[in-house]
C-alpha positions as CSV (number, residue, x, y, z in Angstrom):
1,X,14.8,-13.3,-8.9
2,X,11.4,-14.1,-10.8
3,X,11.6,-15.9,-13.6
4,X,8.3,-16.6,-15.5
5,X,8.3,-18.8,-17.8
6,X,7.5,-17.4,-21.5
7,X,8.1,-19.2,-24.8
8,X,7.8,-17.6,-27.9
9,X,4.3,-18.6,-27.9
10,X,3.7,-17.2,-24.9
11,X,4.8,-14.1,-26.1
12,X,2.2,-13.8,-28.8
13,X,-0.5,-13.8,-25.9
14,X,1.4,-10.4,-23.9
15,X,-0.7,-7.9,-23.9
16,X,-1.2,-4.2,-22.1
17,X,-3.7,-3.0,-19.7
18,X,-4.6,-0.1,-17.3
19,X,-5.5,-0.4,-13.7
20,X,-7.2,1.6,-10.8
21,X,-6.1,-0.8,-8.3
22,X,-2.3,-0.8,-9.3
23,X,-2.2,2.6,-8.8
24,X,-3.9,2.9,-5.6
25,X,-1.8,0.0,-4.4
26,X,1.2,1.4,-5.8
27,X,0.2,5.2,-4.6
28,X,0.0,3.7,-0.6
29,X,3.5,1.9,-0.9
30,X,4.7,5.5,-1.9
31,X,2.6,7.3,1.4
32,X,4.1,4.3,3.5
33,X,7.8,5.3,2.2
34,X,8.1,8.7,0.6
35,X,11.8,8.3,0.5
36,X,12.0,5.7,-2.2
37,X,9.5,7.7,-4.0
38,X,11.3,10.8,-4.6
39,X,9.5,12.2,-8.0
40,X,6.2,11.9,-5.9
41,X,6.9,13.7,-3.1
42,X,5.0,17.0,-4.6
43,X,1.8,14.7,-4.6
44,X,2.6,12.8,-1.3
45,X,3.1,16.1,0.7
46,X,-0.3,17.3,-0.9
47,X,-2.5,14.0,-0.1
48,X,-1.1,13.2,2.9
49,X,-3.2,15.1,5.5
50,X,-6.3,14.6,3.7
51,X,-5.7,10.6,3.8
52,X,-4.6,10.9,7.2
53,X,-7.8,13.0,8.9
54,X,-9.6,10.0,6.8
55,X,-7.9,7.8,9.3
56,X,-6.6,5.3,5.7
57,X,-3.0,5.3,6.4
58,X,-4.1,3.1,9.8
59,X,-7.1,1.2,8.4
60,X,-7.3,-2.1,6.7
61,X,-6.2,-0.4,3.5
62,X,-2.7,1.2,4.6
63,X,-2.4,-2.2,6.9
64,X,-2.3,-4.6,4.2
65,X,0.1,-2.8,2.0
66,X,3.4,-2.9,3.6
67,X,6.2,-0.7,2.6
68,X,8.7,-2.2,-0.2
69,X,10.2,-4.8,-0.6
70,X,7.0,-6.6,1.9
71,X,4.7,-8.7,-0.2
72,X,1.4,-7.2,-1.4
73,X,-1.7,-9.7,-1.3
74,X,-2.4,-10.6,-4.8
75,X,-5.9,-10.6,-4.4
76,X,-5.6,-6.6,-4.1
77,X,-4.8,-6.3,-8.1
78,X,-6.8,-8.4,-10.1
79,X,-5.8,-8.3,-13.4
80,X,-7.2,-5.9,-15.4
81,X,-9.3,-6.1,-18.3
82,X,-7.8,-3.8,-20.8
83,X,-7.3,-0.1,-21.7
84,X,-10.0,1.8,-20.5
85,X,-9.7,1.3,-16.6
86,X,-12.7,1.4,-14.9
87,X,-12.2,1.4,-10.9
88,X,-15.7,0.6,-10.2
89,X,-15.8,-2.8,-12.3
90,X,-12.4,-3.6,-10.5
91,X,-13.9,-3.5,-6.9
92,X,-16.7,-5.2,-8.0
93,X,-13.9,-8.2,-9.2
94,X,-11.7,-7.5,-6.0
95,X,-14.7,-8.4,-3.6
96,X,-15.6,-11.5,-5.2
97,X,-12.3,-12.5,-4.5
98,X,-12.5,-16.2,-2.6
99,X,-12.3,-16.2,1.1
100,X,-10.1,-19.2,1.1
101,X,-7.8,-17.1,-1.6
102,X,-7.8,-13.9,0.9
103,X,-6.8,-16.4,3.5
104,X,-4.0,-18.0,2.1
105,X,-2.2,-15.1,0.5
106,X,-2.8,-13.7,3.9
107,X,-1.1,-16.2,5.5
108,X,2.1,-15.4,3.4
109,X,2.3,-12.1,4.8
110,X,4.8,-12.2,7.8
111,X,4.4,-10.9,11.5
112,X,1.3,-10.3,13.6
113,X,-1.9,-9.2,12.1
114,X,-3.0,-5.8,13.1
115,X,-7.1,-5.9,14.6
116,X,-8.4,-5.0,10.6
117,X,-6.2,-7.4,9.0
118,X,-7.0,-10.1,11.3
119,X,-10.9,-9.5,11.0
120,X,-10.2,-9.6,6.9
121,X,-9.1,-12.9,8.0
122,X,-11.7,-13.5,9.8
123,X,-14.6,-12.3,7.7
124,X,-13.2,-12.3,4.5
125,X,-16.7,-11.3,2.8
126,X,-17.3,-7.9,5.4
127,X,-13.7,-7.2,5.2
128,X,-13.7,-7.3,1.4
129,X,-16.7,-5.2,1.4
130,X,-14.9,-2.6,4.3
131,X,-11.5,-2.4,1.6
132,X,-13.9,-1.7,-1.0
133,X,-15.3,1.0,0.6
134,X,-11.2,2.6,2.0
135,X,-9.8,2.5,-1.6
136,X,-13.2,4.6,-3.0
137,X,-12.6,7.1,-0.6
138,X,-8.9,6.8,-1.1
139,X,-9.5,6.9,-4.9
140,X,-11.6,10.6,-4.2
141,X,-9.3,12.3,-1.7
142,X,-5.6,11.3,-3.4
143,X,-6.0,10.2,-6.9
144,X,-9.2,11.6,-8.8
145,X,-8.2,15.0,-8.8
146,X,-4.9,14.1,-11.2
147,X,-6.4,11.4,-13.1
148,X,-6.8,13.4,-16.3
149,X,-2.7,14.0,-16.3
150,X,-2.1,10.2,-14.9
151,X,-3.8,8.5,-17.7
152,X,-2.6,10.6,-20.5
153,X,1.1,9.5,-19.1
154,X,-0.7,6.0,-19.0
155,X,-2.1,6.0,-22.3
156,X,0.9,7.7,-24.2
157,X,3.3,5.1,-22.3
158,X,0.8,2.3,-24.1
159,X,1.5,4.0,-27.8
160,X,5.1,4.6,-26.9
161,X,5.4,0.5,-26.4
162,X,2.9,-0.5,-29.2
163,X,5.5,1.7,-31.8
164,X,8.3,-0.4,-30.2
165,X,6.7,-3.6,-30.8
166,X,6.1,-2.4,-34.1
167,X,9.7,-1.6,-34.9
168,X,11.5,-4.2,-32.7
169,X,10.0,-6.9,-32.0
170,X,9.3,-8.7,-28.3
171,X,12.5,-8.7,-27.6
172,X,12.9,-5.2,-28.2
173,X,10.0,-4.0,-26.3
174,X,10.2,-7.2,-22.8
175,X,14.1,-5.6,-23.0
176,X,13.0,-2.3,-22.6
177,X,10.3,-2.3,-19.8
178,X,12.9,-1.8,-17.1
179,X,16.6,-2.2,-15.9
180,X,15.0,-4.9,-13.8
181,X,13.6,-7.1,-16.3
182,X,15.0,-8.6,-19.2
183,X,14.3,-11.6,-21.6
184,X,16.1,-14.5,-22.3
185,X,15.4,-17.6,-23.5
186,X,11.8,-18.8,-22.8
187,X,11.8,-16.8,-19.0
188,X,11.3,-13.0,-18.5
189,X,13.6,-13.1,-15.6
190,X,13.1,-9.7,-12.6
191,X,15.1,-8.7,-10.1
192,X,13.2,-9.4,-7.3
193,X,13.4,-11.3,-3.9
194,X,10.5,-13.8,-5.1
195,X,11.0,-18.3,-5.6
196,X,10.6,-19.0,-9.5
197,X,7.5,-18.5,-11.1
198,X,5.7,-21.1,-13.2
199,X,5.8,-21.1,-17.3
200,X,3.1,-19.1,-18.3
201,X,-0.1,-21.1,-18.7
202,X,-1.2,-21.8,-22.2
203,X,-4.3,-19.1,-23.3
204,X,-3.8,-16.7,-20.5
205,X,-0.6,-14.2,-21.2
206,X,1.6,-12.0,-19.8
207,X,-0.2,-8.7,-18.9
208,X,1.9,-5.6,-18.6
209,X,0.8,-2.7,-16.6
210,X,2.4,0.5,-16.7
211,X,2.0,3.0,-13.2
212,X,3.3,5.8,-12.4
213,X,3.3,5.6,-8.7
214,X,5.6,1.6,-8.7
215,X,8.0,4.1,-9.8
216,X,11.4,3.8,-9.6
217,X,11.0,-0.3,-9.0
218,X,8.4,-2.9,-10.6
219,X,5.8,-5.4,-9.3
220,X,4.9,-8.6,-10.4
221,X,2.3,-11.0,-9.5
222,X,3.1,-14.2,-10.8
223,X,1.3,-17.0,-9.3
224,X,-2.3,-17.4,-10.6
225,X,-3.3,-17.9,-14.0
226,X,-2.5,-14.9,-15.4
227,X,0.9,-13.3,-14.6
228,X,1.4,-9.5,-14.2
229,X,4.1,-7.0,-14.2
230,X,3.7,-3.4,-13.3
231,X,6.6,-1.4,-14.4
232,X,7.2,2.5,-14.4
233,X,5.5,4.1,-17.7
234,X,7.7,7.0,-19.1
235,X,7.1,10.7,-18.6
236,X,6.7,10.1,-15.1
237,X,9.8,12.4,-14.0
238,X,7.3,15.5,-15.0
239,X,4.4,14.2,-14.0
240,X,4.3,16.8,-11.0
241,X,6.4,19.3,-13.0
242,X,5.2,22.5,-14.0
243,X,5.4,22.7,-18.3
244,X,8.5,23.9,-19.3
245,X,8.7,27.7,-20.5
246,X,9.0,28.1,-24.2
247,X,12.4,29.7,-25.4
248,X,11.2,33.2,-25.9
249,X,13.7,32.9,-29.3
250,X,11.2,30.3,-30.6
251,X,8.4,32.3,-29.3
252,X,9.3,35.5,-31.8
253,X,9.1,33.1,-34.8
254,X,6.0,31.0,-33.7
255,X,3.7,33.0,-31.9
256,X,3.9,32.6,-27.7
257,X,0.9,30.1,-27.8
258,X,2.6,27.9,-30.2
259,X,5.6,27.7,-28.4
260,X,3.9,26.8,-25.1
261,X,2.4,24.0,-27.1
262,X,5.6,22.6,-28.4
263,X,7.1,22.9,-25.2
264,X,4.3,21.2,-24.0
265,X,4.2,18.3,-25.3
266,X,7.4,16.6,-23.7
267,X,5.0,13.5,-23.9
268,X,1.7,12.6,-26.4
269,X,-1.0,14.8,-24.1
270,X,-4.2,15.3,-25.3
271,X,-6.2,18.8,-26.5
272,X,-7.7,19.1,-23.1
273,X,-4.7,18.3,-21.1
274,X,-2.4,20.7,-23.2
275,X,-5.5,23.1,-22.3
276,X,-4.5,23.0,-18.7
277,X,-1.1,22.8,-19.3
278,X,-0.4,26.0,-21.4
279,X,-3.5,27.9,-20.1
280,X,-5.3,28.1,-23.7
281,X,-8.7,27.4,-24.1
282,X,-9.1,24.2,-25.7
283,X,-10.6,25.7,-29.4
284,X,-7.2,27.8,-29.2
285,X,-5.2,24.9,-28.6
286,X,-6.8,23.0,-31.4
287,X,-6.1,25.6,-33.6
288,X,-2.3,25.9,-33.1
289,X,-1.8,22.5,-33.4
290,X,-3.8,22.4,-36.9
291,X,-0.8,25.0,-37.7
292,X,1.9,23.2,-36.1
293,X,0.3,19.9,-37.9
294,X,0.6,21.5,-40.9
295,X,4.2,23.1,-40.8
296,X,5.2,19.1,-39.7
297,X,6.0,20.2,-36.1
298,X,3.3,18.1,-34.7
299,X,1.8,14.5,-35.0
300,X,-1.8,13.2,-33.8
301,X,-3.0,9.7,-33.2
302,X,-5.8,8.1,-31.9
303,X,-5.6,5.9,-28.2
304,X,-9.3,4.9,-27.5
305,X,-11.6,7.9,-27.8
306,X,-8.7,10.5,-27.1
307,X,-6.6,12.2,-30.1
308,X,-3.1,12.4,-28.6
309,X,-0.8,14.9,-30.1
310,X,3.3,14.7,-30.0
311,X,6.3,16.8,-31.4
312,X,8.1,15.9,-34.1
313,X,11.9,15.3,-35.2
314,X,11.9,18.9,-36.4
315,X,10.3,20.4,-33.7
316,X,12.8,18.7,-31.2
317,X,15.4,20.3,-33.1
318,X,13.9,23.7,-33.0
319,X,13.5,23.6,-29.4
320,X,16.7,22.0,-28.5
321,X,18.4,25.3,-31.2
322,X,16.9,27.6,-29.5
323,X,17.1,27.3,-26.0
């Protein structure tokens, strides 16, 4: 069990963020394990061979990150800045990392070292430089291709829990994060084989950081000054899904194009990401959802530079009617 220490003033300093290194971290735990991973095995069957004639499920990358429940290095996820994830600027913050930190988190990491992590170990500059290099080849062959789709889950998971705060409160939204995790008192307590965390240092906050590939479990890093907790963002289930079909009832009332739209948007997706869901071009799209805006169907908000679009109470119950 973690449990990190988080008074109510602590609380006031949570905050959200996005990261490229969670997910790549998170993504090789899955390759390492499929099994556990169920919901991702569409994606793991399709990346696997091209990771694998890369020779990165043997190198220092798939070598330091062991299969769950092993312990990950925390120098591999840095905490992340903010909303707008940038894998880059990461990197550059992961190969500054220390050597004496890359040595003693090493040194918590149990058996014998295979030859790349021991010349990490060794060398923690080159090595840094070598991990660098694995996870921007890993980030091209198994994770930029469905990027778009990942980070409109990503970002609509962010609204989803910004609404909640909103409406209920800390305790409403730390309760909420996972079966795993739950509030009470002045700890956020986690299920996890981990010793007790330290309270929360004064000025640095809690950072939350939804994935889709720590899915079905969470992560934390709690040691360090800033504490992090990767949990599963929702809307991950259809992440690999095809879009559901429209009911062709709702399609004689609405038009066919309108009802892929509704259907659609099982999660806030953006214009261009509806686009390649449904097929439409991204004009037609934006002019069906001025329709479905206007017949109070649809609702559109802004998350960073994107408009996201979602379906309203009424347009739930016209779908769930007539299917």
């Amino acid at each position: 069990m973690v449990a990190i220490g988080l008074s109510a003033g602590g609380v006031a300093r949570v905050r959200f963020a996005l990261s490229c290194l969670w997910e790549v971290m998170a993504g090789v735990r899955v390759l390492r394990d499929p099994g556990r991973h169920a919901i991702h095995l569409p994606w793991a069957n399709r990346v696997r061979p091209r990771l694998a004639e890369a020779g990165l499920l043997d190198g220092l990358l798939g070598q330091l990150v062991p299969p769950a429940p092993g312990y990950l290095p925390d120098f591999l996820t840095p905490p992340p800045a903010g909303l707008v994830p940038d894998l880059d600027q990461e990197l550059a913050v992961l190969r500054a990392t220390p050597p004496e930190t890359v040595r003693a988190q090493l040194d918590l990491c149990p058996g014998p070292r295979p030859a790349a992590v021991a010349a990490l170990y060794a060398d923690p500059d080159a090595g840094l430089r070598r991990l660098a290099e694995e996870i921007g080849t890993y980030w091209r062959l198994a994770v930029a291709r469905d990027w778009p789709r990942i980070r409109a889950v990503l970002d609509a998971e962010v609204f989803h829990r910004a609404r909640r705060l909103a409406e209920d409160g800390a305790a409403g939204l730390l309760n909420d994060l996972h079966e795993r995790v739950r509030w009470e008192g002045d700890a956020l307590l986690i299920s996890q084989r981990h010793c007790d965390a330290p309270d929360v240092p004064d000025g640095s906050g809690l950072v939350l950081v939804p994935s889709v590939f720590v899915w079905p479990s969470v992560l934390s890093i709690a040691a360090g000054d800033v504490p992090q907790l990767a949990y599963p963002a929702r809307g991950v289930g259809g992440l690999w899904e095809c879009p559901a079909e429209a009911p062709d009832a709702l399609g004689a009332v609405l038009g066919r194009g309108r009802a892929r739209l509704l259907a659609a948007l099982d999660a806030p997706r953006s214009t261009t990401e509806l686009a390649r869901r449904t097929g439409l071009s991204a004009a037609g799209v934006s002019q069906h959802l001025t329709a479905l805006r206007a017949a109070g169907l649809v609702v559109t908000h802004r998350q960073g530079r994107s408009l996201l679009s979602s379906r309203t109470a009424v347009a739930e119950a016209l779908l769930g009617a007539s299917a």
